[in-house]
N, CA and C atoms as a LAMMPS dump frame, in Angstrom:
ITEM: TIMESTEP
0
ITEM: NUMBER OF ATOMS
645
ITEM: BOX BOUNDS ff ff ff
-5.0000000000000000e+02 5.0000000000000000e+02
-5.0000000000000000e+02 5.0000000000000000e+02
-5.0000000000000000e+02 5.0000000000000000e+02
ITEM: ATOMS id mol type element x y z
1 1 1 N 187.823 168.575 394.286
2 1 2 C 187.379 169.761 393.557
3 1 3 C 186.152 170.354 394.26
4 2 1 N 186.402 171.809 394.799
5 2 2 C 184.839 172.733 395.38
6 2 3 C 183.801 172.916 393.928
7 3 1 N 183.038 171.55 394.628
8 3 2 C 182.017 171.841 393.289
9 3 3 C 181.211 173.087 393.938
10 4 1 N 180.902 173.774 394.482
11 4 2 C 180.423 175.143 394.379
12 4 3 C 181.287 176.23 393.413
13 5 1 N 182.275 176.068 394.117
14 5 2 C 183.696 176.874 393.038
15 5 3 C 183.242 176.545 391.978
16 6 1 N 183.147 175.311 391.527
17 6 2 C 183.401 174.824 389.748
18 6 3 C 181.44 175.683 389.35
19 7 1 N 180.745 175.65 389.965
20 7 2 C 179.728 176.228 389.761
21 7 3 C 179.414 177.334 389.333
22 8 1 N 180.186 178.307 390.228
23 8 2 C 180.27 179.601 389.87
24 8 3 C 180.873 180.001 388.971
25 9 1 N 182.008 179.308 388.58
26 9 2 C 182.885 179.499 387.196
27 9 3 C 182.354 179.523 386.534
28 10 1 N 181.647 178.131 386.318
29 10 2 C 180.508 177.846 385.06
30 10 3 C 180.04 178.698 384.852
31 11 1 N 179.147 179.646 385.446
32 11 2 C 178.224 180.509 385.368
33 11 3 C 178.943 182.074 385.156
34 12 1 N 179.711 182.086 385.286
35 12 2 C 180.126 183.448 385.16
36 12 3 C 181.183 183.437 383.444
37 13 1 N 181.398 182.14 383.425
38 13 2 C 182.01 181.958 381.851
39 13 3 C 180.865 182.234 380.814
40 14 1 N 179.257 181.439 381.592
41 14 2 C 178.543 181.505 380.41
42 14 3 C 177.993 182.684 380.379
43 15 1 N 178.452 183.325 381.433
44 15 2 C 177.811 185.137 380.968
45 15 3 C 178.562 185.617 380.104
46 16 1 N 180.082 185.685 380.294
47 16 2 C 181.241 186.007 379.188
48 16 3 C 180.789 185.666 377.882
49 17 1 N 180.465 184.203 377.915
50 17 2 C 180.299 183.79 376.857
51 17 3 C 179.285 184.061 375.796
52 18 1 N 178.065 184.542 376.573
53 18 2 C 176.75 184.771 376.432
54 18 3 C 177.11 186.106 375.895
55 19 1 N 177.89 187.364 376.145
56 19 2 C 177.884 188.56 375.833
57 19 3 C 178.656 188.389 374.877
58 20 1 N 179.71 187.77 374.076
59 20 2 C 180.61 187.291 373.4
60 20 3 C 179.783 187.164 371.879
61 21 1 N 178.912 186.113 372.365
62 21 2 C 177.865 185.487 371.392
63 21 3 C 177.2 186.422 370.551
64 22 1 N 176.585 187.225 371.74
65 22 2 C 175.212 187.936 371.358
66 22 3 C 175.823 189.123 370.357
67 23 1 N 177.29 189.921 370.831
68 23 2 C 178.332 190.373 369.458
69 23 3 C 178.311 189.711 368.216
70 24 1 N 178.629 188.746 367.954
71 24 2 C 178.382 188.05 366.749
72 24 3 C 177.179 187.91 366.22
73 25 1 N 175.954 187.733 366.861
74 25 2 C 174.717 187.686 366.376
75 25 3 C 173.625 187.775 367.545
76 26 1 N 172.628 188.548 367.58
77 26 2 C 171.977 188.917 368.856
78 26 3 C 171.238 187.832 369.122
79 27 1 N 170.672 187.159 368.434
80 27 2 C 170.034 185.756 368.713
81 27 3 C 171.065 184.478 368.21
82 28 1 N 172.252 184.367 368.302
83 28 2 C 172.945 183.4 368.402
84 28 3 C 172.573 181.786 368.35
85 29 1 N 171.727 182.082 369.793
86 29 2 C 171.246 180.541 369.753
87 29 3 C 170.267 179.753 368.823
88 30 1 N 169.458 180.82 367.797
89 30 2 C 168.664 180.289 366.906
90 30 3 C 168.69 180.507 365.651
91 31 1 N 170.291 180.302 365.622
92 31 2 C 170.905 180.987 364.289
93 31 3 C 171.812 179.063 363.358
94 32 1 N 171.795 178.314 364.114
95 32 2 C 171.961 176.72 363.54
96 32 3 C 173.651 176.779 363.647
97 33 1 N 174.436 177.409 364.042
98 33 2 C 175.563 177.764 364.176
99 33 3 C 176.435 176.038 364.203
100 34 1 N 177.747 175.873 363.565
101 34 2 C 177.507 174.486 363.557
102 34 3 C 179.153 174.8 364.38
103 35 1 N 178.458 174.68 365.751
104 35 2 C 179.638 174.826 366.632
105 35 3 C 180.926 173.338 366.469
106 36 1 N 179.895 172.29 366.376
107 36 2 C 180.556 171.175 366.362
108 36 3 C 182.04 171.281 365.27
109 37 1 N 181.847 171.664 364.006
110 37 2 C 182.109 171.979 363.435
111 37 3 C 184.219 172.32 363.614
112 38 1 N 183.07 173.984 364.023
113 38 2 C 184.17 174.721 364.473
114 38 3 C 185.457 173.976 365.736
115 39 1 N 184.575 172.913 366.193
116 39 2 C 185.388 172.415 367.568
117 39 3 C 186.431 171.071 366.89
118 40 1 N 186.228 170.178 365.567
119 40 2 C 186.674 169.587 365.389
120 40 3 C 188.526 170.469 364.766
121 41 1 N 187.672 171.446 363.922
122 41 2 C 188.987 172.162 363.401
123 41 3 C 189.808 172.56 363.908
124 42 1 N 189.323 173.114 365.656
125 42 2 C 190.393 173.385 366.541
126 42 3 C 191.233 172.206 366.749
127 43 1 N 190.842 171.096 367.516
128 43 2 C 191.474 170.213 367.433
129 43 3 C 192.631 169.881 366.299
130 44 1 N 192.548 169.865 364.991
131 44 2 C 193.933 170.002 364.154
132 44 3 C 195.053 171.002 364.583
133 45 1 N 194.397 172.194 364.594
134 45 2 C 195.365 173.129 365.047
135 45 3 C 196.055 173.191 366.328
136 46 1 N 195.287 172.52 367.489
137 46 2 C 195.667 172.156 368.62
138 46 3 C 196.835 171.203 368.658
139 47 1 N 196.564 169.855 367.151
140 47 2 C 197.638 168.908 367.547
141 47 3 C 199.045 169.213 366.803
142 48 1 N 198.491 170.578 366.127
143 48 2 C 199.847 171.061 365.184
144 48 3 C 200.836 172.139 366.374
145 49 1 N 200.378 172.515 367.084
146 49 2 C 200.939 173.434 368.522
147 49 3 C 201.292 171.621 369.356
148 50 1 N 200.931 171.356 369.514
149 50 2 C 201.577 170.553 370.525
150 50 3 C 202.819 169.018 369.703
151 51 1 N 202.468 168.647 368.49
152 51 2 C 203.466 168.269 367.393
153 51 3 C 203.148 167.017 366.99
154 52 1 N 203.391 166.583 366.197
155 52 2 C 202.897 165.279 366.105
156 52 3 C 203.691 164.555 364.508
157 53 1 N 204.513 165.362 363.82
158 53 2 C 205.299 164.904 362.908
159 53 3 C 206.571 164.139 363.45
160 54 1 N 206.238 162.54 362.949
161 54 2 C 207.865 161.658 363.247
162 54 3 C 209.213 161.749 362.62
163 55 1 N 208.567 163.048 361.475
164 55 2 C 210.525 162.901 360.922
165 55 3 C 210.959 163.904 361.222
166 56 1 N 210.391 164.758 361.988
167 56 2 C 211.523 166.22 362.572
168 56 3 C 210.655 166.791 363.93
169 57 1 N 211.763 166.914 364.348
170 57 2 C 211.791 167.32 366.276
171 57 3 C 211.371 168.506 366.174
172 58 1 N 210.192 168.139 367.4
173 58 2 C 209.333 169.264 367.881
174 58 3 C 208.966 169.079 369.166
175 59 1 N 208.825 170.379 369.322
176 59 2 C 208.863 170.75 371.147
177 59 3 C 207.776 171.206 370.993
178 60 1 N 206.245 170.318 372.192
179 60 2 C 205.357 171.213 372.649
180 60 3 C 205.052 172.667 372.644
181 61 1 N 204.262 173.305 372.497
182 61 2 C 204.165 174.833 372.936
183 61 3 C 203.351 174.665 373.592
184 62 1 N 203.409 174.351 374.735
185 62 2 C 201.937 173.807 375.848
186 62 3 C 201.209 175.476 376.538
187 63 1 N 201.79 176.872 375.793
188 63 2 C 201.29 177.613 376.133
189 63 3 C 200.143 178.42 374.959
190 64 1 N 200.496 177.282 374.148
191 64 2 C 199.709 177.575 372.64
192 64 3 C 198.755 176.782 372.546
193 65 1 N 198.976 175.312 373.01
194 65 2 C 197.967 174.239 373.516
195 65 3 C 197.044 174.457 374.493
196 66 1 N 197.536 175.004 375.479
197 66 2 C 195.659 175.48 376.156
198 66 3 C 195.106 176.272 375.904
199 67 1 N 196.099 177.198 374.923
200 67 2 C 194.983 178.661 374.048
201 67 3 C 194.049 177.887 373.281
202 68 1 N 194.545 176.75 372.656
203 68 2 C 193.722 176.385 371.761
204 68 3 C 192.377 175.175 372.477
205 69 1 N 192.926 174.615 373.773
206 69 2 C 191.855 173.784 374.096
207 69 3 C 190.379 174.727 374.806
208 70 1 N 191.411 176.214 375.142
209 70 2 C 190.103 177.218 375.567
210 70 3 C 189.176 177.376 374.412
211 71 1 N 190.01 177.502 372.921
212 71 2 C 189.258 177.866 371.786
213 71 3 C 188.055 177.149 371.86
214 72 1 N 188.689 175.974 371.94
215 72 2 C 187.854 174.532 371.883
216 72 3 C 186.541 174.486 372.978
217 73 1 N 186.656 175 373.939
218 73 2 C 186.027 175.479 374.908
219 73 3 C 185.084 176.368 374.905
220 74 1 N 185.063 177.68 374.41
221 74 2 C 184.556 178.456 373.964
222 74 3 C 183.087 177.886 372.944
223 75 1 N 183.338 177.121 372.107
224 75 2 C 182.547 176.533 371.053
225 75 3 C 181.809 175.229 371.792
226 76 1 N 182.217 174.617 372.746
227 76 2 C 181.816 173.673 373.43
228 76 3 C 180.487 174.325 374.524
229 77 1 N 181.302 175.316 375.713
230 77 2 C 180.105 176.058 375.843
231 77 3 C 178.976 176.86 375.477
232 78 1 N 179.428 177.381 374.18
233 78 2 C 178.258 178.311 373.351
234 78 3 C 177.263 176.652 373.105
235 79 1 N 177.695 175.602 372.836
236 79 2 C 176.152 174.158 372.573
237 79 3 C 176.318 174.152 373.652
238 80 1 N 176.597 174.029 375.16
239 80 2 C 176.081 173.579 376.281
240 80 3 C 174.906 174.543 376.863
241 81 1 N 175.391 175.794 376.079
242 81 2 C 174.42 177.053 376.836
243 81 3 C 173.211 177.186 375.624
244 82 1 N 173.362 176.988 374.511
245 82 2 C 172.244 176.705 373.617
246 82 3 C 171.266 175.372 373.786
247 83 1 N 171.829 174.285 374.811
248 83 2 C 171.148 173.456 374.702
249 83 3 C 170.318 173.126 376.196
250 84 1 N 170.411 174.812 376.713
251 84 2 C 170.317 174.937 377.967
252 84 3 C 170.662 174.324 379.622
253 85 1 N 171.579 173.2 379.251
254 85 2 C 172.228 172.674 379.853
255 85 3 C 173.072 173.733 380.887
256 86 1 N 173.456 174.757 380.302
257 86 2 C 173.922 175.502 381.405
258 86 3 C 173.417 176.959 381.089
259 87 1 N 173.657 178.049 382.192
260 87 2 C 173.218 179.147 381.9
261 87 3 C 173.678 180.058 383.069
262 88 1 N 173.196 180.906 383.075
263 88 2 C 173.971 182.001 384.262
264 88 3 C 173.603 181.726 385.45
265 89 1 N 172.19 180.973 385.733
266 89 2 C 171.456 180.786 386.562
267 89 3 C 171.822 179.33 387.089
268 90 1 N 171.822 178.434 386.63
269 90 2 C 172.077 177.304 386.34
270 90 3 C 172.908 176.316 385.672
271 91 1 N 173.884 175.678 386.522
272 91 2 C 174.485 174.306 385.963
273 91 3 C 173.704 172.675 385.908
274 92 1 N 173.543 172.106 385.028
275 92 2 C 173.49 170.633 385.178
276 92 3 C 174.106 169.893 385.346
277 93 1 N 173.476 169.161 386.884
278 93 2 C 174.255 168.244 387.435
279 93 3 C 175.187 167.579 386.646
280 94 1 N 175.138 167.244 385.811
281 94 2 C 175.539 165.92 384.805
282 94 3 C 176.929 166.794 384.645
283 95 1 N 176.635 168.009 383.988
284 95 2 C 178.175 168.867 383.732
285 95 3 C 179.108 168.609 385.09
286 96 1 N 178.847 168.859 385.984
287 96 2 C 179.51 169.476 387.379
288 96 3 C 180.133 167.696 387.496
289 97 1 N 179.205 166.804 387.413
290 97 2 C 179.873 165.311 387.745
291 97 3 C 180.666 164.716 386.814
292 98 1 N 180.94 165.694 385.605
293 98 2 C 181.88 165.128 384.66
294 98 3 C 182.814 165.989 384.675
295 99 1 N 182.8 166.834 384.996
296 99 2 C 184.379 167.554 385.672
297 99 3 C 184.848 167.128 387.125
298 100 1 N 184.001 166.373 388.118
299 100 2 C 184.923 166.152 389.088
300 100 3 C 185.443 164.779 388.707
301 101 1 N 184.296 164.337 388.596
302 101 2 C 184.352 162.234 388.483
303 101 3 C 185.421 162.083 387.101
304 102 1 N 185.835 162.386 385.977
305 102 2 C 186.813 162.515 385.308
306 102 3 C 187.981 163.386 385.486
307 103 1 N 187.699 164.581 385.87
308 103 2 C 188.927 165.041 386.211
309 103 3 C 189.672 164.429 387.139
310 104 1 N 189.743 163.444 388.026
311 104 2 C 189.662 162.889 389.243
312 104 3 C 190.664 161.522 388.733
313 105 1 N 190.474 161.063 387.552
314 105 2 C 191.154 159.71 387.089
315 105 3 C 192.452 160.146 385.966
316 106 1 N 193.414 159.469 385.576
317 106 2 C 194.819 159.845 385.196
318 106 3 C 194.33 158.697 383.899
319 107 1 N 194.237 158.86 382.599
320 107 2 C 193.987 158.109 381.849
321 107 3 C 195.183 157.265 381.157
322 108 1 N 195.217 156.355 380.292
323 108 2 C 196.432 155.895 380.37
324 108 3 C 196.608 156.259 378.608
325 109 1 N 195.43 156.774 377.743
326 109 2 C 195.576 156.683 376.877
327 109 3 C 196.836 158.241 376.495
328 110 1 N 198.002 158.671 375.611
329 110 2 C 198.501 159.829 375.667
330 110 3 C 197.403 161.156 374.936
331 111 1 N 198.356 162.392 374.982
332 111 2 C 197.263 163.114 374.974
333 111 3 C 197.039 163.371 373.307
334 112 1 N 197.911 163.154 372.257
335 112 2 C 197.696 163.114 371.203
336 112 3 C 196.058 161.984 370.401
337 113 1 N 196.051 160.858 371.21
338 113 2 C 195.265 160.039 370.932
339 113 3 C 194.052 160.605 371.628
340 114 1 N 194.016 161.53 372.825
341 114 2 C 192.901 161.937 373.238
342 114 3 C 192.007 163.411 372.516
343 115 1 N 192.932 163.897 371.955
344 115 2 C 192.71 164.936 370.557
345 115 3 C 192.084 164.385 369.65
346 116 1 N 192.365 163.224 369.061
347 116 2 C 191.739 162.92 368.167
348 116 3 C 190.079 161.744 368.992
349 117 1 N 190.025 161.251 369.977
350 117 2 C 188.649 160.991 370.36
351 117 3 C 187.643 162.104 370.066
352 118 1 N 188.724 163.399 370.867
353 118 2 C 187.571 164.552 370.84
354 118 3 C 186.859 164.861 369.322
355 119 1 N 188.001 165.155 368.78
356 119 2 C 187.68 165.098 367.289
357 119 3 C 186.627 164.055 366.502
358 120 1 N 186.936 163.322 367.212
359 120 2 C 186.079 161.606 366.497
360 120 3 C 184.568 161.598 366.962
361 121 1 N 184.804 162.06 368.317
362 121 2 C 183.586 162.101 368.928
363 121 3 C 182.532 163.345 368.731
364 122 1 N 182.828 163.848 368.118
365 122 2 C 182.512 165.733 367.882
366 122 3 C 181.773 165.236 366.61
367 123 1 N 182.655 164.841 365.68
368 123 2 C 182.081 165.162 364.597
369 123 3 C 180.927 163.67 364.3
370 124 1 N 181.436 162.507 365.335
371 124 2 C 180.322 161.373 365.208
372 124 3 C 178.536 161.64 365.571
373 125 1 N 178.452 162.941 366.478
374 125 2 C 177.76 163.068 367.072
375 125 3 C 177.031 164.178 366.672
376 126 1 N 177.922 165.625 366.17
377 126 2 C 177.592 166.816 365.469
378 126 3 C 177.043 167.602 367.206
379 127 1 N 177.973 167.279 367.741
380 127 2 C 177.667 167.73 369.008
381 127 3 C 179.041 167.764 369.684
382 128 1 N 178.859 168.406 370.842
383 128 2 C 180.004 168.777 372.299
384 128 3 C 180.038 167.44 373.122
385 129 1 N 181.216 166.713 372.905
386 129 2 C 180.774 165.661 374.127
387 129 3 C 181.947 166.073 375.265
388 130 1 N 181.296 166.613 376.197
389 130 2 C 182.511 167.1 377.27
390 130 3 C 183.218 165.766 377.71
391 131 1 N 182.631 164.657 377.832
392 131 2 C 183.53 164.051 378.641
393 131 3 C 184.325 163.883 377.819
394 132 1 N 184.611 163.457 376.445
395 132 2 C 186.268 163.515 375.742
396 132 3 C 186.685 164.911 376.126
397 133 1 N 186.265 165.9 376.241
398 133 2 C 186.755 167.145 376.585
399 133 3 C 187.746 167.31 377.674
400 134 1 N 187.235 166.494 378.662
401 134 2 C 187.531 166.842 380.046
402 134 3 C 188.582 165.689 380.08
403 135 1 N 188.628 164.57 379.126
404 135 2 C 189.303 163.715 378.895
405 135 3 C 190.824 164.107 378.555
406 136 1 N 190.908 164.869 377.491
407 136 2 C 191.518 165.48 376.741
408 136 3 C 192.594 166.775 377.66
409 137 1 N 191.851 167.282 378.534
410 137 2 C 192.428 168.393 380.021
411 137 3 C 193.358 167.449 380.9
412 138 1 N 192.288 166.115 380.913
413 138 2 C 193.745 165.485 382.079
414 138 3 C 194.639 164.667 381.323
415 139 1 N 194.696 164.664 379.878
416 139 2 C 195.731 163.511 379.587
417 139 3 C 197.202 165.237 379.22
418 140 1 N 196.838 165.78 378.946
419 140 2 C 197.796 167.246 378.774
420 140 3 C 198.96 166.986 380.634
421 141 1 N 198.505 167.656 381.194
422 141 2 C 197.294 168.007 381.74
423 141 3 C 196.713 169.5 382.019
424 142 1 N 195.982 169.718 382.486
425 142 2 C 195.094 171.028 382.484
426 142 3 C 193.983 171.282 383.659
427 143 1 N 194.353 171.938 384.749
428 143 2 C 193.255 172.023 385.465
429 143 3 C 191.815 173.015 385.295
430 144 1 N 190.873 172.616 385.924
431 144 2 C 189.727 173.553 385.726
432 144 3 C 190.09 174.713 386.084
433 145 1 N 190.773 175.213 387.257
434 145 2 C 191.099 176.892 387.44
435 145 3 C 192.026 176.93 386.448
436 146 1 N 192.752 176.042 385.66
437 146 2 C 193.236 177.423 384.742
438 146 3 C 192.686 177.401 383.736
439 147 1 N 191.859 176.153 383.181
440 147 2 C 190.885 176.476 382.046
441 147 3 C 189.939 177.636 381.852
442 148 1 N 189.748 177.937 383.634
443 148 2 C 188.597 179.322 383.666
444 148 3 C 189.396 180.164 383.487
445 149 1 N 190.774 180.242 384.02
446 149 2 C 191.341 181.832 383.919
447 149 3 C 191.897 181.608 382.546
448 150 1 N 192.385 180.75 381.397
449 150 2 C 192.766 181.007 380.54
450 150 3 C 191.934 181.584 379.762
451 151 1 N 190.45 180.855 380.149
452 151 2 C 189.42 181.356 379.177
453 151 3 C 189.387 182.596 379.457
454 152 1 N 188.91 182.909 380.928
455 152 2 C 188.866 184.635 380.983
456 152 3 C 189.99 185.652 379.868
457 153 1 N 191.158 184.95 380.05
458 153 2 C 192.16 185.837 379.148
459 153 3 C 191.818 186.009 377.533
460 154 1 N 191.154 184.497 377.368
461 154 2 C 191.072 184.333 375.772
462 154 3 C 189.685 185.16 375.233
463 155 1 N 188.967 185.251 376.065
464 155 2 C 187.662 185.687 376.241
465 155 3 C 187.586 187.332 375.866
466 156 1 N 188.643 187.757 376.718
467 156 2 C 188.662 189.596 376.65
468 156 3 C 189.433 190.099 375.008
469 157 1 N 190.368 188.92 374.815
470 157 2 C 190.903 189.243 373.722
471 157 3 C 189.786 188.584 372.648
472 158 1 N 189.322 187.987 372.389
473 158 2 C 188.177 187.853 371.114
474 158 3 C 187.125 188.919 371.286
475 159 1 N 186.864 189.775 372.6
476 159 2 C 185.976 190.867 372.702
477 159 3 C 187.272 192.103 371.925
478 160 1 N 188.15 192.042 372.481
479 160 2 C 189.02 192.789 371.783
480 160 3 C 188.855 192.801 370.17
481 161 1 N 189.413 192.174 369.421
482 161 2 C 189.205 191.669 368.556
483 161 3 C 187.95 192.245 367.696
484 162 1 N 186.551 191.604 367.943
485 162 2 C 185.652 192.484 367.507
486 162 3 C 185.835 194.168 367.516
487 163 1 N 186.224 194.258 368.77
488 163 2 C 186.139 195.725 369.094
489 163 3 C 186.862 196.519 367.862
490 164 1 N 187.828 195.874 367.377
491 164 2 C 188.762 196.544 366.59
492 164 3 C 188.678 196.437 365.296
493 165 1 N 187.398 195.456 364.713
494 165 2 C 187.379 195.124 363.585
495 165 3 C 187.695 193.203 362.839
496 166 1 N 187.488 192.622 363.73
497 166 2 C 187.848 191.637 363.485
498 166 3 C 186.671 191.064 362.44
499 167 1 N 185.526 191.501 361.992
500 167 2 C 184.164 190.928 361.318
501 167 3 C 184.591 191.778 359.914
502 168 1 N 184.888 193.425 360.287
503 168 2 C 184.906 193.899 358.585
504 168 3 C 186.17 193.293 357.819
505 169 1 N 186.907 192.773 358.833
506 169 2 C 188.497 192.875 358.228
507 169 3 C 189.349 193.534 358.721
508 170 1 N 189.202 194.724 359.511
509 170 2 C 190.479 195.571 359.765
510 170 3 C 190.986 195.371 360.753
511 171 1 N 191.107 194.449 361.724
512 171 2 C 191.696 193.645 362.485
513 171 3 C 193.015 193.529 362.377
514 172 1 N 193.966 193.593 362.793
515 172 2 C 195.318 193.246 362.654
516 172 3 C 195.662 192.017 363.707
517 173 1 N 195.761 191.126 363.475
518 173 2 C 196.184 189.94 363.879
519 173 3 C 197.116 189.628 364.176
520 174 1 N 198.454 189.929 363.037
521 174 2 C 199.982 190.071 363.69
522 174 3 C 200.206 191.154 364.207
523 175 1 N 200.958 191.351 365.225
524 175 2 C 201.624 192.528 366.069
525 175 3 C 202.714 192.884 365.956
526 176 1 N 203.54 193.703 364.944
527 176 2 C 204.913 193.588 365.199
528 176 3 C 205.428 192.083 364.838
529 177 1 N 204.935 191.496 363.839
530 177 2 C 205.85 190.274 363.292
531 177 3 C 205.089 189.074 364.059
532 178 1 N 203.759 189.174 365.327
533 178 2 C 203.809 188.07 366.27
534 178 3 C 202.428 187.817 366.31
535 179 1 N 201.673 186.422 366.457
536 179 2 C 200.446 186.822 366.451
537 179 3 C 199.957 187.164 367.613
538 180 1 N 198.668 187.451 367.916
539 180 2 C 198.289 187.989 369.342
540 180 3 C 197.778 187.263 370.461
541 181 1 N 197.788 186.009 369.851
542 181 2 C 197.195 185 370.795
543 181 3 C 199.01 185.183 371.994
544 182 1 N 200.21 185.285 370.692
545 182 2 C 201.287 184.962 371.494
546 182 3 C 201.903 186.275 372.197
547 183 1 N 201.181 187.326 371.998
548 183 2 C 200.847 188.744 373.133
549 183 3 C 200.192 188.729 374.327
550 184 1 N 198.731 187.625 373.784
551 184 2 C 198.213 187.399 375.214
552 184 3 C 198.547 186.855 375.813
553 185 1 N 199.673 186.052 376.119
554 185 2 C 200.034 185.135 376.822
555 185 3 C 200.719 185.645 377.209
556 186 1 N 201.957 186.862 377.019
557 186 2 C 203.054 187.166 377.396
558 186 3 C 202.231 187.857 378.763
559 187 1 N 201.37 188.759 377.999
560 187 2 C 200.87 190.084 378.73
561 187 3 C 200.075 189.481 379.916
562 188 1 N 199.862 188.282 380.195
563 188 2 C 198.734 187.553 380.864
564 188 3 C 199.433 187.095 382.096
565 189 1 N 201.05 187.178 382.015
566 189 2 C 201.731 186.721 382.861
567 189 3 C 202.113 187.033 383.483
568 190 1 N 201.842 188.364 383.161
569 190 2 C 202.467 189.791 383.732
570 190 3 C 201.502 190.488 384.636
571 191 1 N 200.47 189.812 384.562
572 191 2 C 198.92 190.514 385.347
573 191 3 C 198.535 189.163 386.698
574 192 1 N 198.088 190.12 387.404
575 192 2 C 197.648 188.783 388.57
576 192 3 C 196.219 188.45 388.418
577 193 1 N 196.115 186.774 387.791
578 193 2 C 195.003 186.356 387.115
579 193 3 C 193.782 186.096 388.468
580 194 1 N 194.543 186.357 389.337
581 194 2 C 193.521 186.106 390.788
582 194 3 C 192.724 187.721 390.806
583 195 1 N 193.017 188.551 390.455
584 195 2 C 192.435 189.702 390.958
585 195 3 C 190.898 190.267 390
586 196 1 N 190.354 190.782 390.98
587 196 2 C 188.829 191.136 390.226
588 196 3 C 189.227 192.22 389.374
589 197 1 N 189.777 192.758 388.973
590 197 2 C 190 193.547 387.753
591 197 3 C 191.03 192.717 386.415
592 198 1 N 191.247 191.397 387.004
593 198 2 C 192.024 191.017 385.869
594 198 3 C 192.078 191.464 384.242
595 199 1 N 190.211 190.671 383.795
596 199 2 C 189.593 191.3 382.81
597 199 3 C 190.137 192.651 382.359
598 200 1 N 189.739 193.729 382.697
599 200 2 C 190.138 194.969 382.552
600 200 3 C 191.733 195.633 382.54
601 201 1 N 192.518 194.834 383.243
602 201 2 C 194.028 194.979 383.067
603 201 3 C 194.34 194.724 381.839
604 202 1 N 193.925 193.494 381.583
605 202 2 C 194.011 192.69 380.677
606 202 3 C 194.1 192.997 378.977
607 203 1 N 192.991 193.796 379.186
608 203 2 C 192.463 195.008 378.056
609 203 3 C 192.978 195.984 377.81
610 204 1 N 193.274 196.485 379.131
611 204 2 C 194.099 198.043 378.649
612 204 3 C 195.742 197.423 378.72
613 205 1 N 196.434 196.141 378.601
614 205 2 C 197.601 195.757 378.612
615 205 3 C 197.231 195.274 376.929
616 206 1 N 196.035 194.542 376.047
617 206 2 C 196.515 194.718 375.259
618 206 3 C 195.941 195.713 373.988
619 207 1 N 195.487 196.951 374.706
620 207 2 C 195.186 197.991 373.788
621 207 3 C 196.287 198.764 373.972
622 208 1 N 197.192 198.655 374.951
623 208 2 C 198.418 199.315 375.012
624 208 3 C 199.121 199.037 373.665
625 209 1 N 199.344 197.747 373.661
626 209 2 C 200.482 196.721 373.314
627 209 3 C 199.83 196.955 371.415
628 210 1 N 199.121 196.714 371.293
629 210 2 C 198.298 196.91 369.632
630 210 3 C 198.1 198.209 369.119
631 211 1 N 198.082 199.013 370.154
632 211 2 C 198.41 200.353 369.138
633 211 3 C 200.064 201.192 369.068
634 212 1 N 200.484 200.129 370.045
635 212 2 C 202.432 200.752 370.073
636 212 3 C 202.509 199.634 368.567
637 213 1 N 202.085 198.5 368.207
638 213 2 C 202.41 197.92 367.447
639 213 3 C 202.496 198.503 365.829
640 214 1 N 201.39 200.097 365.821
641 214 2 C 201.016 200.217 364.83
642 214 3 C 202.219 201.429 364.149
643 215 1 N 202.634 202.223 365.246
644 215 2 C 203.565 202.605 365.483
645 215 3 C 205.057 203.025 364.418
């Protein structure tokens, strides 16, 4: 793994993230926000997309499962960047060596049991513990470039989102019968996630797509 690469990611997520934030509340970080919280709940919903009932057959949606481990992500970096551990300027070492030095090993535990560490460990702590995090990416599995570009995708659509009303209520969430997480994904596939305008495609693919919906 180019830990310079993984560097710059970092840093350009926590700007995303940072402008994301400061929408919801301009001082964010000194607002007691109980991210932990929010990160355990993803996790349920995460293990309900990927399945986990023994008396009736279910098929992964492993394209619904990394929407949701970005979710998870999202809330993980807003405490890494509140606890100044990372920032636009700056990564800590410690972060950068727990994405190579774990990403790096094939765990033996499956990935359902590694959902619930995260979970266990989240709420034991009332904190982000990345390494179940990063734990949790390779038992799926999940690499860091697409954790960054998924996030980028998931990222423009929760700016979306606000944009449209997602705080008063007037948000529309389903699209035409579908929710929009399962728009962004379509529409995401359809765009080349390598290119410096991704972001912005991205946006006007789904402000296209949400107002034909209204239609």
């Amino acid at each position: 793994m180019n830990t310079a690469r993984l560097e710059t990611q970092l840093k350009g997520m926590a700007v995303l993230q940072d402008a994301y934030n400061v929408r919801v509340h301009p001082d964010w970080r000194n607002q007691g926000f109980a991210f932990y919280r929010a990160i355990w709940t993803e996790c349920a919903e995460l293990l309900d997309h990927f399945g986990w009932k023994w008396w009736k057959h279910q098929e992964p949606d492993l394209a619904q499962v990394k929407l949701e481990i970005v979710d998870i992500w999202h809330f993980g970096l807003s405490e890494l960047m509140r606890t100044n551990a990372l920032t636009r300027e700056r990564v800590d070492p410690a972060i950068v060596k727990t994405f190579v030095d774990r990403g790096e090993v094939k765990l033996a535990s499956d990935f359902r049991e590694a959902v619930e560490t995260l979970a266990e460990r989240t709420l034991y702590r009332q904190a982000f513990p990345l390494e179940a995090f990063v734990d949790l990416m390779v038992a799926l599995p999940m690499s860091f470039d697409e954790l960054h570009r998924t996030y980028v995708g998931k990222n423009v659509l929760n700016g979306f989102r606000l944009a449209h009303g997602y705080k008063t209520g007037e948000y529309r969430k389903l699209w035409a019968g579908r929710e929009d997480n399962d728009h962004l994904v379509e529409l995401s596939r359809g765009l080349d996630a390598g290119s410096a305008t991704f972001a912005e495609d991205l946006h006007e693919a789904l402000d296209k797509r949400y107002r034909d919906s209204a239609i």
